[in-house]
DONU-222444 format. One line per field, with one value per residue (C-alpha): x, y, z; residue in three letters. Coordinates in steps of 0.1 Angstrom, whole numbers, plus 2048, in hexadecimal, padded with zeros to 3 digits. Layout:
BEGIN
u: X, ...
v: Y, ...
w: Z, ...
residuo: ALA, ...
This chain:
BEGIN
u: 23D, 259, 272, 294, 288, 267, 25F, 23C, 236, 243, 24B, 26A, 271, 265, 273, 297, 298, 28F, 2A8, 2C7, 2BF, 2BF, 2E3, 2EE, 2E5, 2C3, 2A6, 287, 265, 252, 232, 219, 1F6, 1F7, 207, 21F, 241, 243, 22C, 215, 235, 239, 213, 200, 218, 23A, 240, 221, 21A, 23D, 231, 217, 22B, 240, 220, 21A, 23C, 239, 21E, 227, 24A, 23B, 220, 23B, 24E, 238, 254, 26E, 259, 24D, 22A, 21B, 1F8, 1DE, 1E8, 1CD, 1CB, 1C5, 1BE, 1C1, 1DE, 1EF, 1E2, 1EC, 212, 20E, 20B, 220, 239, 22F, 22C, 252, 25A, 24A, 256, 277, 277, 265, 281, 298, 284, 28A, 2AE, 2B2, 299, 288, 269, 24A, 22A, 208, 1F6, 1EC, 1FA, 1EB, 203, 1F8, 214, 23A, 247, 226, 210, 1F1, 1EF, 1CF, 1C1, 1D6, 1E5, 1E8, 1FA, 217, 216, 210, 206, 1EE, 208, 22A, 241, 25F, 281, 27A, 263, 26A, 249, 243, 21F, 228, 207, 1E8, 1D6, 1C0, 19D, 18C, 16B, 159, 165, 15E, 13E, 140, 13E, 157, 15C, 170, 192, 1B1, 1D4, 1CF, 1B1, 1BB, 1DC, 1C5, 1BD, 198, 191, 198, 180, 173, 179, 192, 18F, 1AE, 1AB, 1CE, 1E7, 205, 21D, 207, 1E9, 1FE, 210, 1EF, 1E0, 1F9, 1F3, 1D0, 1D5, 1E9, 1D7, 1B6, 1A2, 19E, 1AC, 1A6, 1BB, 1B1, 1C9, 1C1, 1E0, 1EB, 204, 208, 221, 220, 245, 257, 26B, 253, 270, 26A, 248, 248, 24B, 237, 222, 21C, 222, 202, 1F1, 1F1, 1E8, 1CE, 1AC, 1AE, 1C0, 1B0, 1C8, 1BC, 19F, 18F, 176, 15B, 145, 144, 122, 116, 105, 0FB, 11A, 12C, 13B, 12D, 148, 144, 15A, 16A, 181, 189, 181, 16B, 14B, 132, 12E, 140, 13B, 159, 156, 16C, 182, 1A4, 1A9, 1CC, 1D0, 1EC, 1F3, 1EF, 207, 1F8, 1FC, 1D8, 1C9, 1E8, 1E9, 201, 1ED, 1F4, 21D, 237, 235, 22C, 215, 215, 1F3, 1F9, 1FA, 21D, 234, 24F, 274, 296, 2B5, 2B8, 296, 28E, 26A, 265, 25F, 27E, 274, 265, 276, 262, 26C, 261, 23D, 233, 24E, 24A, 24D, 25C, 244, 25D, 266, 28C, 288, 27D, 290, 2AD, 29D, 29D, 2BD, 2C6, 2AC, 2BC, 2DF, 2D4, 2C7, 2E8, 2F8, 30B, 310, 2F5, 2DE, 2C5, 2DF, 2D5, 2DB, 2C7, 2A6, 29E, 27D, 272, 253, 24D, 23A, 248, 25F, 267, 271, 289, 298, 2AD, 2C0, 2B5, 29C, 295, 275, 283, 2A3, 286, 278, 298, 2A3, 2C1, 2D9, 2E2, 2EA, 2D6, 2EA, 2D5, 2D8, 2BF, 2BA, 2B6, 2DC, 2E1, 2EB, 2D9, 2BB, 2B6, 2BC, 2A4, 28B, 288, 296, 27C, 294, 2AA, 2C4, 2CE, 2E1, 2DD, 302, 30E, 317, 333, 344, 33A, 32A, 307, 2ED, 2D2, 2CA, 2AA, 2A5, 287, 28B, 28B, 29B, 29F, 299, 2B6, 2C9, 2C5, 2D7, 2FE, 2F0, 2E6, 30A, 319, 301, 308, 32B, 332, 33B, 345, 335, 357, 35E, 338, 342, 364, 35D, 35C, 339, 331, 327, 30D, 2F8, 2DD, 2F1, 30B, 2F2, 2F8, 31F, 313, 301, 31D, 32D, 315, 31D, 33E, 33E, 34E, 331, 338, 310, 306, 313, 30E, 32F, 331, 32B, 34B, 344, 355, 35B, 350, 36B
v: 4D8, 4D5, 4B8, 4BD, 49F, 48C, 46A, 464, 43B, 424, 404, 3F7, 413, 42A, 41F, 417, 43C, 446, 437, 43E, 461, 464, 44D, 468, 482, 490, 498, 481, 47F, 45D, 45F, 43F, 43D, 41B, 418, 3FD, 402, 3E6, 3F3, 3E0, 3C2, 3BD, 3C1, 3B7, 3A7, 394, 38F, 37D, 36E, 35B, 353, 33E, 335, 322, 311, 306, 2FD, 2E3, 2D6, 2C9, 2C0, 2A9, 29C, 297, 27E, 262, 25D, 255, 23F, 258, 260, 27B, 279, 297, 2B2, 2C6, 2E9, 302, 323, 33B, 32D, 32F, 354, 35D, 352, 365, 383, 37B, 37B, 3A2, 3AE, 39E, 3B7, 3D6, 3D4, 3D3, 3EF, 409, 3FD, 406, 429, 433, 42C, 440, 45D, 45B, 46F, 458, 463, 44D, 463, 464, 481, 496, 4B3, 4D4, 4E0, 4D9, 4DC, 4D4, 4B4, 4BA, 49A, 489, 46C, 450, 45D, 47D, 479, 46F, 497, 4B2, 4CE, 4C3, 4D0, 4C2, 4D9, 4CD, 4D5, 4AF, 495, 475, 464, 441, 43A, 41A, 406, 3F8, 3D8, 3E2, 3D6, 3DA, 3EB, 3CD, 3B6, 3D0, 3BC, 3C8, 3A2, 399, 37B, 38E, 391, 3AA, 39C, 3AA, 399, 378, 37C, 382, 35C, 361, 336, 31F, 31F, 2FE, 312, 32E, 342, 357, 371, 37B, 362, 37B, 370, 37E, 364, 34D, 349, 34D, 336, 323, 325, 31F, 2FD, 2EF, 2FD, 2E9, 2FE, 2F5, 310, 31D, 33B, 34C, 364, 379, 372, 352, 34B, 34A, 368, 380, 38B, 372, 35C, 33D, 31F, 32D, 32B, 307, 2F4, 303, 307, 2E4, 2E2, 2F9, 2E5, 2C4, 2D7, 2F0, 2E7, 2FE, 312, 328, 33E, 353, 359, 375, 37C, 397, 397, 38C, 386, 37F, 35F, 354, 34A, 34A, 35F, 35A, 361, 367, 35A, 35A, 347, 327, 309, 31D, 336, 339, 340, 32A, 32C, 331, 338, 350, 368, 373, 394, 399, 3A9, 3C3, 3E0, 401, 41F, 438, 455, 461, 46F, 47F, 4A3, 49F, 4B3, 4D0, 4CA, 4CF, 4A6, 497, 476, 463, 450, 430, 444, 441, 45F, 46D, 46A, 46F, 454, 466, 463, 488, 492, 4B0, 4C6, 4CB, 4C7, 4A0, 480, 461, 43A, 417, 40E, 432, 436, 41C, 3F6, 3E0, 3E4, 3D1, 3D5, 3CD, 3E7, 3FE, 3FF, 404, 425, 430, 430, 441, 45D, 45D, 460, 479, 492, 48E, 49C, 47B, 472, 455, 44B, 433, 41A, 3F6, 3D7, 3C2, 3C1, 3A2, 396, 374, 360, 348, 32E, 308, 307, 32C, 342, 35E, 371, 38E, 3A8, 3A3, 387, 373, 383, 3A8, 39F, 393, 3B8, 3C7, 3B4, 3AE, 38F, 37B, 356, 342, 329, 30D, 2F5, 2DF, 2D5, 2AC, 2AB, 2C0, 2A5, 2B7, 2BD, 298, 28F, 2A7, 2A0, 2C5, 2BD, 2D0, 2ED, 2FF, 318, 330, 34C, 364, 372, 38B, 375, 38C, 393, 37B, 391, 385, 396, 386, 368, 353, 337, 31C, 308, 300, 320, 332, 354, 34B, 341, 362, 378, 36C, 36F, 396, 39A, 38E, 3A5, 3C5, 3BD, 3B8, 391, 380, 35D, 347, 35E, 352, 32A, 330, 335, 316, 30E, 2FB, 2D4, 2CA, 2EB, 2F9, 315, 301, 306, 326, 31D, 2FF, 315, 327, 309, 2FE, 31C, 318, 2F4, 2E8, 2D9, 2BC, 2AD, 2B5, 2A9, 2CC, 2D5, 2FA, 2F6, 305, 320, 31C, 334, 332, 332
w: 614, 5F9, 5F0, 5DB, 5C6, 5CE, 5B9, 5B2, 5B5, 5CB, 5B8, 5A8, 599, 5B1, 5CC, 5BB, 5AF, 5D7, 5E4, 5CE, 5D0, 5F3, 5EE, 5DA, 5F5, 5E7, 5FF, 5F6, 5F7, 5EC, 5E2, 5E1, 5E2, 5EE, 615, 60A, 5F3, 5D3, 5BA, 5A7, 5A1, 5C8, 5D1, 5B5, 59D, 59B, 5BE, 5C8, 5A4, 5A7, 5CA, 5BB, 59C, 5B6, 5C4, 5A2, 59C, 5B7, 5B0, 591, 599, 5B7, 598, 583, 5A0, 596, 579, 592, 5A7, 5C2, 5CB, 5DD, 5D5, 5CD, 5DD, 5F6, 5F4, 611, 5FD, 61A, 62C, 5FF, 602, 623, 61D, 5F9, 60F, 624, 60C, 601, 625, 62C, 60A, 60B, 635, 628, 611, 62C, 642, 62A, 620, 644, 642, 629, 638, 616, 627, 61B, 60E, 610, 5F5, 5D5, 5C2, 5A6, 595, 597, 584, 57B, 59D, 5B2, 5BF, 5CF, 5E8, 5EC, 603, 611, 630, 63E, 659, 63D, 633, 645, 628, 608, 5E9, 5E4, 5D3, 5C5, 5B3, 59D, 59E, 58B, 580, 58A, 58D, 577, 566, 56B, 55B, 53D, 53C, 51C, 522, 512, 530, 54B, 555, 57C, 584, 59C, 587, 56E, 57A, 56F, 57E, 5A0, 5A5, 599, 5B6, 5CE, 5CC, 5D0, 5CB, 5B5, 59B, 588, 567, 560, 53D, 536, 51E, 50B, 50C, 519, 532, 54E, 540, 53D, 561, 572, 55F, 567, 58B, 587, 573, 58D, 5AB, 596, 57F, 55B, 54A, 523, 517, 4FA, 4E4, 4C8, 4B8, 4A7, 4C3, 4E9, 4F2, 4D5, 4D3, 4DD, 4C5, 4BC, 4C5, 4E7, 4E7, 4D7, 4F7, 511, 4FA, 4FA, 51C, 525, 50B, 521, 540, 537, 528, 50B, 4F7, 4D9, 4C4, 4AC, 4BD, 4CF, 4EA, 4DD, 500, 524, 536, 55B, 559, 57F, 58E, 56D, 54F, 52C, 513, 4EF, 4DC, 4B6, 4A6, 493, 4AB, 4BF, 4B8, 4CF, 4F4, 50E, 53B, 54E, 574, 571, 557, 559, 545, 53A, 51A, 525, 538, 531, 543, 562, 553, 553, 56F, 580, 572, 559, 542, 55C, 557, 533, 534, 516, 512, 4F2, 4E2, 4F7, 519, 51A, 527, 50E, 51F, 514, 51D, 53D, 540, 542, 533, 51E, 53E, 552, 572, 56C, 565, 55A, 563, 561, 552, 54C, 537, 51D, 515, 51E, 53C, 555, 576, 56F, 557, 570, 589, 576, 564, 586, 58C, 570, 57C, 59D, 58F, 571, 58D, 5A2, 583, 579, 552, 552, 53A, 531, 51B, 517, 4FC, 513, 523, 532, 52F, 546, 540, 562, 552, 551, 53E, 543, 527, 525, 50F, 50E, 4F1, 4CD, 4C0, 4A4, 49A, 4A0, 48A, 46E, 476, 472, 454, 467, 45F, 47D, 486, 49E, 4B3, 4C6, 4DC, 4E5, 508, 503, 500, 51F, 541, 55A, 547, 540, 567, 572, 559, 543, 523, 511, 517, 4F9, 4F9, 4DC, 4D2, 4BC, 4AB, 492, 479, 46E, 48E, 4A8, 4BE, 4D4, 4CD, 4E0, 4F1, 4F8, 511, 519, 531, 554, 569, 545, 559, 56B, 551, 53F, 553, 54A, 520, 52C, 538, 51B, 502, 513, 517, 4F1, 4F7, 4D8, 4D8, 4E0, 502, 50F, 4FC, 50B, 52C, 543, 54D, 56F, 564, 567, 564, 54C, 54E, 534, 51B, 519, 512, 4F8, 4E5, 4E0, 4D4, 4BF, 4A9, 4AE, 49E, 4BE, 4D2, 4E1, 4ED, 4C9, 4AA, 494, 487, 476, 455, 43E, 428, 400, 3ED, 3C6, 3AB
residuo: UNK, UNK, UNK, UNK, UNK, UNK, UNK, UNK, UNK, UNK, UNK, UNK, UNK, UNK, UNK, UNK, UNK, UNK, UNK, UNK, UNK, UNK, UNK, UNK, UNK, UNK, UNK, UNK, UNK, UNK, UNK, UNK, UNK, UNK, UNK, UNK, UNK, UNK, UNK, UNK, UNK, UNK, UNK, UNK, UNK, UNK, UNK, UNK, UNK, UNK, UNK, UNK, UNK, UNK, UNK, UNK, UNK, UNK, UNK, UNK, UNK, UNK, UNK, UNK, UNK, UNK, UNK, UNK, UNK, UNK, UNK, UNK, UNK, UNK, UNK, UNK, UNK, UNK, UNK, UNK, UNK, UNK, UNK, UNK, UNK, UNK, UNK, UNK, UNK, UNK, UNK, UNK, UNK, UNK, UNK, UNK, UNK, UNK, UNK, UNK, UNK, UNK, UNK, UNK, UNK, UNK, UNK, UNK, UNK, UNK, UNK, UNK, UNK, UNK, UNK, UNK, UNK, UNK, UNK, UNK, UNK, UNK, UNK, UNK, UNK, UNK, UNK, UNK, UNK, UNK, UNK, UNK, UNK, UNK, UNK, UNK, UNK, UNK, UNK, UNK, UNK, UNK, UNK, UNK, UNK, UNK, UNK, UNK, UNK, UNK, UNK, UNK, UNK, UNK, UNK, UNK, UNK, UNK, UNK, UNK, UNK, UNK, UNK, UNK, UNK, UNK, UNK, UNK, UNK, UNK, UNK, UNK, UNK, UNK, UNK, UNK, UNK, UNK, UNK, UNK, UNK, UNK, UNK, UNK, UNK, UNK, UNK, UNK, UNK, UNK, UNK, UNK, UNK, UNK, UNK, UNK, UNK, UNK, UNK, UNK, UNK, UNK, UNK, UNK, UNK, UNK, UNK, UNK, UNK, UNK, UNK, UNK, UNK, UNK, UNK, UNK, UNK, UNK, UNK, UNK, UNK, UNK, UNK, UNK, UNK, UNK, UNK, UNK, UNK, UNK, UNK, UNK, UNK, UNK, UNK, UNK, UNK, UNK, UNK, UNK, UNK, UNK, UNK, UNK, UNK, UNK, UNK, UNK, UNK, UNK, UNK, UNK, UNK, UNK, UNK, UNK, UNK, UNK, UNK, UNK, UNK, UNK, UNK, UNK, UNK, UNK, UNK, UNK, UNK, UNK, UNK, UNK, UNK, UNK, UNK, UNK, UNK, UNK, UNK, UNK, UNK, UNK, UNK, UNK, UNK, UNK, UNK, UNK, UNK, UNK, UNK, UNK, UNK, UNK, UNK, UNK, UNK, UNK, UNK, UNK, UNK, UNK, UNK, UNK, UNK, UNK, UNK, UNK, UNK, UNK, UNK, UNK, UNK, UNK, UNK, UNK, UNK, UNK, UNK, UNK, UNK, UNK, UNK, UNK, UNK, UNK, UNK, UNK, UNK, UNK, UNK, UNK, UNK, UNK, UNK, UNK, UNK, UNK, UNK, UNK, UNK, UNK, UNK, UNK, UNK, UNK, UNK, UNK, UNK, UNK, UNK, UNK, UNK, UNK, UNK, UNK, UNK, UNK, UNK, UNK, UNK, UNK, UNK, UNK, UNK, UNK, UNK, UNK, UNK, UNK, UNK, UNK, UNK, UNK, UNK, UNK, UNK, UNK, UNK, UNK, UNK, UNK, UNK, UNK, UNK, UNK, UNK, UNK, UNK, UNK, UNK, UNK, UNK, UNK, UNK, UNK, UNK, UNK, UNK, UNK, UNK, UNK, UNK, UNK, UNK, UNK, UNK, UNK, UNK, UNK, UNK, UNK, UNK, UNK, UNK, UNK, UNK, UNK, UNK, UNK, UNK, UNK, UNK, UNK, UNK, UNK, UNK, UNK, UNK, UNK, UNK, UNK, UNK, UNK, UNK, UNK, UNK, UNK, UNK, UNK, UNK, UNK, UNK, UNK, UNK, UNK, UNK, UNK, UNK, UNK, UNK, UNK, UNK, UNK, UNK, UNK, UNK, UNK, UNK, UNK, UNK, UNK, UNK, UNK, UNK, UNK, UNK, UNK, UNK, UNK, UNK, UNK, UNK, UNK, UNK, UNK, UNK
């Protein structure tokens, strides 16, 4: 059985790669050890964790009503009919893209696949009937068997109690208490959902801040916002060991306000991911794997054998769907023979907590890395109309611009719909905008998204919700 181009994972990434190339006219093969298309972010991850984000979301909007004089009373949770319409929501996905796999007479593959060399899978398990011969031969494969939550051998207990992010999506109950180890944005929007669905949730992080990375006046308010709605939260700490205790965990834990052991009925892991690149037979292939597990690529996303391309999580951080499936193209369109390449200024990266936080091209704390110079442009969200009439004013916009010529060169949002707010600030950074053509542009009122625009302004001298007029340089003489 042979394919002109055969892509091993079906997720964003996968699956984007699949079907451009057969756009473009290639014959391909889809290979997926699970028997649905989405990958870890449609099954196990960002589809159905923003599915229960949103029941989250309304929870505490409908809490937050009392403030205008409307009540709605505790709300009373059915957790199979919450986990039946979560997959729902996946089924209604991963139906679509087979539909749309079938279309395009990408030939599907229920298998897992193992190289036996550069231009070979052997296909085990899954379904046979999705392949009629056990090797795969190929002219290329392009690698997508994206990542998989890491669980430190310390926490790997064998209690069901001890949960990685798929487990904690499966919605198993609601417990009393929720520990959540790593205070990432994955252990962050489920604990999210947790706190609101009724558990008492304590995160603890290792670091001496919640989402290592990202610029700290982004994290400042939700922050504070987790702080009023979960029941702890230790930084600076760590968890050395996890024990079954009855129908509990023990943890141990070190740090500065707590040392000791505390119960938890249950622990969320979520300390990272690490890439699927063990395991496959890539040892039997030219590919090579550097000391985190990830695979070495080019900016066409060619490995260092020539018959393999690499996308998405396998091929390095940011480990993000978006991310993905646009490596994918770029695979597709790289074997088609077209001039692309792997070329970005901006990566957006989305945290879907409340407030949400996004941020995409350069940061504060990268241009302190850097030692580069830049000027930081906010604009806080207590001036902004339609954050005060719908109650988020702990929201703030900035920019960050090349103070010599003008030019963005990153943006950061928190706030209320900041991951949709993002995506205009991503146009402007890859399209070279100087900051007066995103200040400049007329802005529907009233919007969050004028925040972006204000921002501008505020660097500008020209706000008008602000009083912060641009300071004039003088000259000594």
């Amino acid at each position: 059985m042979h394919s002109q181009v055969v892509v091993l994972g079906g997720g964003p990434g996968g699956y984007a790669a699949a079907f451009l190339a057969a756009d473009l006219g290639m014959e391909v093969a889809l290979v997926e050890s699970d028997p649905r298309l989405g990958g870890t972010c449609l099954l196990r991850g960002c589809i159905p964790s923003k599915a229960l984000l949103h029941v989250a979301k309304v929870i505490t909007e409908a809490r937050e009503m009392v403030e205008w004089g409307v009540e709605f009373g505790a709300p009373r949770l059915a957790i199979d009919k919450m986990r039946a319409r979560k997959e729902k929501v996946i089924e209604t996905l991963s139906g679509g893209l087979a539909q749309l796999a079938k279309r395009r007479k990408v030939k599907r593959i229920h298998a897992t696949g193992i190289f036996v060399d550069s231009q070979t899978l052997q296909l085990e398990g899954g379904d046979p009937d999705t392949y009629e011969e056990a090797r795969l031969t190929f002219d290329h494969c392009i690698l997508a068997t994206g990542s998989t939550p890491a669980m430190p051998k310390m926490f790997a207990i064998g209690s069901d109690r001890v949960m990685d992010s798929t487990g904690a999506l499966s919605l198993p109950d609601v417990p009393e208490s929720l520990l959540v180890v790593g205070g990432g944005y994955i252990g962050l929007e489920m604990g999210s959902v947790y706190a609101e669905l009724g558990s008492k949730v304590t995160v603890v992080e290792f670091t001496d801040g919640l989402l290592p990375g990202a610029d700290r006046d982004l994290v400042k308010p939700l922050h504070k916002s987790l702080t009023e709605r979960f029941e702890k939260i230790h930084l600076g700490t760590k968890v050395t060991g996890l024990k079954a205790k009855g129908e509990q965990i023990e943890a141990s834990v070190e740090g500065p306000e707590v040392n000791g052991t505390l119960d938890f009925d249950r622990v969320l892991v979520s300390v990272g991911r690490r890439p699927r690149s063990s395991g496959i037979g890539l040892e039997n292939t030219q590919v090579t794997v550097d000391d985190k597990g990830f695979v070495r690529v080019d900016d066409q996303q060619r490995t260092s054998d020539p018959h393999i391309l690499a996308i998405g999580d396998v091929a390095g951080e940011p480990m993000l769907a978006h991310k993905a499936s646009h490596e994918g193209k770029v695979a597709a369109e790289v074997l088609a023979g077209e001039p692309a390449a792997f070329d970005v200024a901006a990566i957006p990266a989305v945290v879907f907590t409340d407030p949400e936080i996004a941020w995409a091209g350069l940061t504060v704390e990268e241009a302190k890395r850097e030692n580069r110079k830049v000027e930081v442009a906010q604009y806080p969200w207590q001036a902004s109309g339609r954050a005060i009439a719908i109650g988020k004013t702990d929201g703030m916009t900035k920019w960050l611009i090349d103070p010599d010529t003008d030019r963005v060169l990153g943006c950061g949002i928190v706030g209320s719909g900041a991951g949709e707010l993002i995506a205009e600030a991503v146009v402007a950074i890859e399209m070279g905008c100087n900051i007066r053509d995103v200040a400049e542009s007329i802005h529907p009122h009233p919007t969050l998204s004028e925040t972006v625009a204000f921002a501008g302004e505020v660097h500008l001298g020209a706000a008008t919700e602000v009083y912060r007029p641009k300071r004039k340089s003088h000259s000594g003489g």
